[in-house]
N, C-alpha and C positions, 0 to 999 in steps of 0.2 A: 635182245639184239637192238632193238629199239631205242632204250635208253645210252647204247653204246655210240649210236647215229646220232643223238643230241649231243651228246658230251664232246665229240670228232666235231660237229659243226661248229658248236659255241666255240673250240678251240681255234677257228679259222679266224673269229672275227677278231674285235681291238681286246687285244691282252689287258688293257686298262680299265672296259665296263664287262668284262665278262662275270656270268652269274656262275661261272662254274666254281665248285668249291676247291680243285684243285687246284687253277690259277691263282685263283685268291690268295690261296694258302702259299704259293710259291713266289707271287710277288708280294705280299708280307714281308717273307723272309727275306727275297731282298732288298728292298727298300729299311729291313730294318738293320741289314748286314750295313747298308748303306752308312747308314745312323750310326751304325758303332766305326765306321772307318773315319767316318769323319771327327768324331769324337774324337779320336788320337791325333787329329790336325792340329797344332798351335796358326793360330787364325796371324798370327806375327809372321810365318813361315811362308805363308803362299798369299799371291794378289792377284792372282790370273789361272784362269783354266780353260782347256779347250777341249770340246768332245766332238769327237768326230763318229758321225753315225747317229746322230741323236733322233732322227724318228722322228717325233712331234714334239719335243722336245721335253718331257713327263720330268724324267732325271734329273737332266739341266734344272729345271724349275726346283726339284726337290732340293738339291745339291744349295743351290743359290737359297733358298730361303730357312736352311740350318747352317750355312756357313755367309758371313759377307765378304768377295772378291770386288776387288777393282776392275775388273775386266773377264766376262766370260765369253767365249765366242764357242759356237754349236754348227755345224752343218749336215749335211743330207745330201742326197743326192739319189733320184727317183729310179726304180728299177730300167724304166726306159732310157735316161739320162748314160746311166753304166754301162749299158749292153750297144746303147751308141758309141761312148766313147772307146770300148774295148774293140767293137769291128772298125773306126777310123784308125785304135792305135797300129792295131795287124796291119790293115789296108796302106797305116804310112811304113812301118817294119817291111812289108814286102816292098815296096816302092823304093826303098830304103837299100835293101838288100838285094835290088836288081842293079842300082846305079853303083854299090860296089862290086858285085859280080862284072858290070859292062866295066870297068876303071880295074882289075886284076889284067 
């Protein structure tokens, strides 16, 4: 049971330095599915990419130093960031859909 509580905990930290042998092996694979996708890229076809969601940006980096783009743009946005803008979006929806309620 014990070793079952390492393995759960190392999985919480950065998927990046983890010593577990299962992450390893699963981001392996993808960073090497990675490799083979972009290998069917003709580098003439694309000059720009954008990823949205990028974290710390691990990917991006990888992405950008097997392929060269003219332009890549990455963004984020922090768990507290989201959960603010989701209760302002409702808070202006209802707002929203009281001044059409009052205007029926």
């Amino acid at each position: 049971m014990d070793s079952n509580k390492n393995i759960l905990s190392d999985l919480k930290g950065d998927k990046y330095t983890s010593k577990n042998p299962i992450a390893i092996k699963l981001l392996n694979n993808f960073f090497n599915t990675i490799s083979s996708l972009l290998k069917l890229i003709d580098p003439n076809d694309i000059n720009s990419m954008t990823e949205c969601g990028c974290g710390k940006g691990q990917v991006t980096q990888f992405i950008t130093d097997n392929i060269k783009l003219k332009s890549v743009n990455s963004f984020d946005i922090s768990e507290e960031d989201f959960i603010c803008k989701v209760i302002i979006s409702k808070n202006m929806l209802t707002s929203i859909l009281k001044v059409f309620m009052i205007s029926i």
